[in-house]
C-alpha positions in Angstrom: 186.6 248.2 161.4 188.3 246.3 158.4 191.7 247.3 160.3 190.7 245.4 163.3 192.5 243.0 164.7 189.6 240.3 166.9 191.5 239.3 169.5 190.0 240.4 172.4 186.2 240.4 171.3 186.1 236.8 169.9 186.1 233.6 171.0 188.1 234.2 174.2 189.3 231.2 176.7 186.6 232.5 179.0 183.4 231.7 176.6 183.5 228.4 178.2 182.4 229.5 181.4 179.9 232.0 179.8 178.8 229.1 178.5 178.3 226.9 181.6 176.5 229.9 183.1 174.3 230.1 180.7 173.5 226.4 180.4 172.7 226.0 184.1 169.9 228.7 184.1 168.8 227.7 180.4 168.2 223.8 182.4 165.7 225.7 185.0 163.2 225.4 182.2 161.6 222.4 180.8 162.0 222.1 176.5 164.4 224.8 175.7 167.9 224.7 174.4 170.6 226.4 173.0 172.5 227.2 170.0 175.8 228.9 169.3 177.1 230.8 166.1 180.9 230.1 165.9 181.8 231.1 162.7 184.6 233.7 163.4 187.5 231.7 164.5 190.6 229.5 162.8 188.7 226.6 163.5 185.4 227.6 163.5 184.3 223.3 163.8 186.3 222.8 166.6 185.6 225.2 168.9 182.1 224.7 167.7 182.6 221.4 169.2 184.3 222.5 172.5 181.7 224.7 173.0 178.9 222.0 172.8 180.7 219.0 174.2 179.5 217.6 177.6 176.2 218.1 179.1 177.3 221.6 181.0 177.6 223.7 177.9 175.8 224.2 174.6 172.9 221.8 173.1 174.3 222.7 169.5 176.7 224.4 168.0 176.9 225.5 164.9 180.2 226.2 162.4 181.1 227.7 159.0 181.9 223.9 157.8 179.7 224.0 154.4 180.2 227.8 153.4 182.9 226.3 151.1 183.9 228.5 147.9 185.4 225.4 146.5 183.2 223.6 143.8 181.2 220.2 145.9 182.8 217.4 145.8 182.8 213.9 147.7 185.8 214.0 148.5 185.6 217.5 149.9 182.1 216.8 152.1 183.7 213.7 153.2 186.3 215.6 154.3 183.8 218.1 156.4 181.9 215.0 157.7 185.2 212.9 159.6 185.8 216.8 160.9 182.2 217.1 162.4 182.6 213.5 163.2 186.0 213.9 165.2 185.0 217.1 166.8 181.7 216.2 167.9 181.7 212.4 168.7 178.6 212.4 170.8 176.3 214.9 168.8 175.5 218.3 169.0 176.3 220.0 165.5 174.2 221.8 163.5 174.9 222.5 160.0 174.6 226.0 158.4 174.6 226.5 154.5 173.4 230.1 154.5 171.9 233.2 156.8 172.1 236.7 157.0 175.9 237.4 157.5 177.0 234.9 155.3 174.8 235.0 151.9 172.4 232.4 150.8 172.5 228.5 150.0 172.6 229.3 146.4 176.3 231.3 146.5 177.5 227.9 148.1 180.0 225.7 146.4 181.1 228.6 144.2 177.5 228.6 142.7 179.0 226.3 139.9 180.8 222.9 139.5 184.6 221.9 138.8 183.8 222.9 134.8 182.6 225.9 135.6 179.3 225.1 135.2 176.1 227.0 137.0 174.8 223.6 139.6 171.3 223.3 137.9 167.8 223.1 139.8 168.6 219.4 140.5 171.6 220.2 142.6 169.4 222.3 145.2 166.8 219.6 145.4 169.8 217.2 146.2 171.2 219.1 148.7 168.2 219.4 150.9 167.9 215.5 150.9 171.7 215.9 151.7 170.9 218.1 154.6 168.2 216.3 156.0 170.5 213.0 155.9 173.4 214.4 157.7 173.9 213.4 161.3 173.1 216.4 163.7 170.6 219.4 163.1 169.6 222.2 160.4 169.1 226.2 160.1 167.6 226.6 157.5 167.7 230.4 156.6 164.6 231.7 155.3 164.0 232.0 151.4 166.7 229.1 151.3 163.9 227.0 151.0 162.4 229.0 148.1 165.6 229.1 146.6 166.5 232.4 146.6 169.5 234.0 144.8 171.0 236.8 146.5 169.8 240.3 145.3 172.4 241.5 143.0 173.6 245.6 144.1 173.0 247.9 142.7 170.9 245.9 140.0 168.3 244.8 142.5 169.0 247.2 145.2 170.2 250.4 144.2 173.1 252.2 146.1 170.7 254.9 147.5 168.9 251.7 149.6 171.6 250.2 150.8 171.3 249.0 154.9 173.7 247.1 155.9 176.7 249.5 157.8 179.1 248.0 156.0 177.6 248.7 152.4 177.2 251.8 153.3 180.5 252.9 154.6 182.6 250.8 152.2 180.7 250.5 148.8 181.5 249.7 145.9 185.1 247.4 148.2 182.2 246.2 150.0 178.7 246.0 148.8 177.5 244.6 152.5 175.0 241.7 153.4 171.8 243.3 152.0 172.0 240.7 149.0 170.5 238.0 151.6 168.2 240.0 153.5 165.5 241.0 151.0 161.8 240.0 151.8 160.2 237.0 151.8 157.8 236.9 148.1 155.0 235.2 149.6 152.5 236.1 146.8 153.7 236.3 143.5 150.9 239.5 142.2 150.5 241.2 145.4 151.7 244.7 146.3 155.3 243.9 148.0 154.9 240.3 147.2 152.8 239.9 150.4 155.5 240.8 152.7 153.9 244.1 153.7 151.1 246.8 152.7 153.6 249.4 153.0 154.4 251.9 150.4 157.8 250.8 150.3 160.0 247.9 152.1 162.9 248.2 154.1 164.7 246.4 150.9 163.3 245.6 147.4 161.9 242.7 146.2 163.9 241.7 143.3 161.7 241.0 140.4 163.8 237.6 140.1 162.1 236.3 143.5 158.7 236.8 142.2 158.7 233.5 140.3 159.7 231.9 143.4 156.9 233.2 145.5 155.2 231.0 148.2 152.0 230.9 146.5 153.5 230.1 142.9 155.5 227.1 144.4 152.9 225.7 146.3 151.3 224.8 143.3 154.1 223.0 141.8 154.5 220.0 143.4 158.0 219.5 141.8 158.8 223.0 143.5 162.2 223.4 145.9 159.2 224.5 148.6 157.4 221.2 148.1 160.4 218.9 148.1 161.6 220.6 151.4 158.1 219.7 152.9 158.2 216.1 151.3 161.4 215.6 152.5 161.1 217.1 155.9 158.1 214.7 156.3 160.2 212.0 155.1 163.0 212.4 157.6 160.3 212.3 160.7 159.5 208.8 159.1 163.3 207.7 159.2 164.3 206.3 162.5 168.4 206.6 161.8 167.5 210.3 160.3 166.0 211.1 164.2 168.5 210.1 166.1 172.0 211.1 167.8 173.2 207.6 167.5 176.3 206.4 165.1 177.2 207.1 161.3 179.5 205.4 159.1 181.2 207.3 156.7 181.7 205.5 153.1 184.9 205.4 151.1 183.2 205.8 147.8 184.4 206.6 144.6 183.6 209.9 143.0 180.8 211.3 142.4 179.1 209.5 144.8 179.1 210.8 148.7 177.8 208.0 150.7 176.8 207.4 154.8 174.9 205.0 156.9 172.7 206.5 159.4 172.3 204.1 162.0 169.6 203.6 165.1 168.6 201.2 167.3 165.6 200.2 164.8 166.9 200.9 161.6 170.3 201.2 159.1 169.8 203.3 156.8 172.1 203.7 153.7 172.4 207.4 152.2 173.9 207.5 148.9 174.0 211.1 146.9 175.8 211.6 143.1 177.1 215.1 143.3 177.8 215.2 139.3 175.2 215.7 136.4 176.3 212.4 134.6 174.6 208.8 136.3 177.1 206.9 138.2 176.6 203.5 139.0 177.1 202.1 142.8 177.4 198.6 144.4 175.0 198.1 146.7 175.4 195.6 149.7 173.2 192.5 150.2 169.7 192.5 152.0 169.4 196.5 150.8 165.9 197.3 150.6 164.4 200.4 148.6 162.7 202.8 150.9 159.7 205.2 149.2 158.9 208.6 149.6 161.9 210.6 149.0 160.9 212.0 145.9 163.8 210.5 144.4 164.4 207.6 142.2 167.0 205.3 140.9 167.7 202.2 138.2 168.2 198.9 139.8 169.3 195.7 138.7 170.1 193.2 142.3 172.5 194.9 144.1 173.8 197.4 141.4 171.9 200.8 141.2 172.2 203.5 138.8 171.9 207.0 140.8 171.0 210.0 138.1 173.2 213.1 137.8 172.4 215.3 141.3 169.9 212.7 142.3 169.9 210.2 145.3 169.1 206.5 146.1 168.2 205.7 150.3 168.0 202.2 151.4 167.6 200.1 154.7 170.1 197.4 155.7 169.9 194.3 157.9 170.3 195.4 161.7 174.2 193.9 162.5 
């Protein structure tokens, strides 16, 4: 399997047409859609984009465009952002930070900054407002929204419980995928954490997770759980944040990554400091503070000061 060559099993010419056949009998049936992995290819965002252009093929399509093992950067997600922009210019991405193949939101970015740093609890808390700003849609992969950190092998799962095939042909080369595919901790005391009343799961629960339990973060309203459910609610509130309709990206200065979502009834200005030191940004005239967020920024007229890994949104005048 590591010897082999995908060239006749992946991402073939003919997908296309797959693709328009299944699109046709997928439009026999009121309110569903479809969505396509394309994550093993030289391009994985632009055949993402092929695959979902036009109205005869894929609703979304989603790439391997953020599982980055570079530190983050402006510069670097601007970079993604005019690929997704150029690849998809009428819609139809959907961004992907972790799943089951691929290991969770927290090994992202390296899992530290340029200084070689470990991103702090702030930097997951922006990214989610960072997610649910960019222009397209989200899979979120579950326990990414507890924040999960992958299940360490054999600390966490010992060698004799490895799942995954390629763990268990190619261990210790190749520890496998079983690091993002533990249960969910739902309940922080419980037998299994809640996930089952069996005597044993199909993987262990590492005792890491059990902080980050369901029920624990519930009660926390400064949780990562809780500001995914603020901000989710937020975003339904944001007519450029529900929308298909243009972005502009900014040329800003680092740290700051900066976009304007833009709708028929709203503008909205998305600005996002990806350092842990405050960074001070211009704001244009007639920019008005929106609420609800969770986050919050310094401002003096049009100058704001945006905390380290925090985030400032604002609406501007309709052109």
């Amino acid at each position: 399997m590591v010897q082999q060559l995908f060239k006749y099993n992946f991402c073939r010419p003919e997908v296309v047409d797959v693709i328009k056949k299944i699109r046709a009998f997928v439009d026999r049936y009121p309110g569903v859609f479809t969505l396509g992995e394309t994550t093993l290819a030289e391009d994985s965002i632009a055949l993402s984009g092929k695959y979902a252009s036009g109205e005869d093929k894929l609703h979304l399509g989603y790439s391997s465009a953020l599982l980055v093992d570079k530190p983050i950067s402006a510069e670097l997600m601007r970079g993604i952002m005019k690929k997704i922009q150029h690849h998809f210019p009428h819609g139809g991405n959907c961004w992907m930070v972790g799943n089951h193949d691929y290991g969770r939101m927290r090994s992202r970015f390296t899992g530290k900054d340029a200084d070689g740093k470990p991103y702090p609890e702030d930097f997951y808390h922006l990214f989610v407002a960072l997610l649910v700003s960019l222009p397209g849609a989200f899979c979120l992969y579950q326990g990414d929204e507890l924040g999960l950190p992958e299940a360490r092998i054999p600390e966490d799962i010992p060698v004799a419980r490895i799942q995954d095939p390629f763990g268990k042909a190619l261990y210790p080369d190749v520890k496998g995928r079983d690091g993002s595919r533990t249960p969910i901790p739902w309940q922080k005391s419980a037998q299994n954490a809640g996930f089952s009343t069996a005597d044993e799961t199909w993987l262990p629960i590492p005792q890491a997770h059990l902080n980050r339990a369901v029920d624990a973060q519930s009660k926390d309203p400064q949780s990562l759980l809780n500001t995914w459910r603020r901000l989710l609610h937020w975003q339904k509130q944001q007519p450029a944040l529900t929308t298909r309709e243009g972005y502009e990206i900014l040329d800003t200065d680092e740290p700051i990554l900066g976009f304007i979502r833009k709708s028929e009834e709203q503008r909205l200005l998305c600005l996002f400091n990806l350092s842990e030191e405050v960074a001070d940004y211009q704001l244009p005239s007639n920019c008005e503070n929106t609420t609800g967020s969770g986050f919050t920024a310094k401002r003096q007229g049009n100058k704001v000061q945006i905390p380290g890994y925090g985030a400032f949104f604002g609406v501007l005048e309709k052109n």
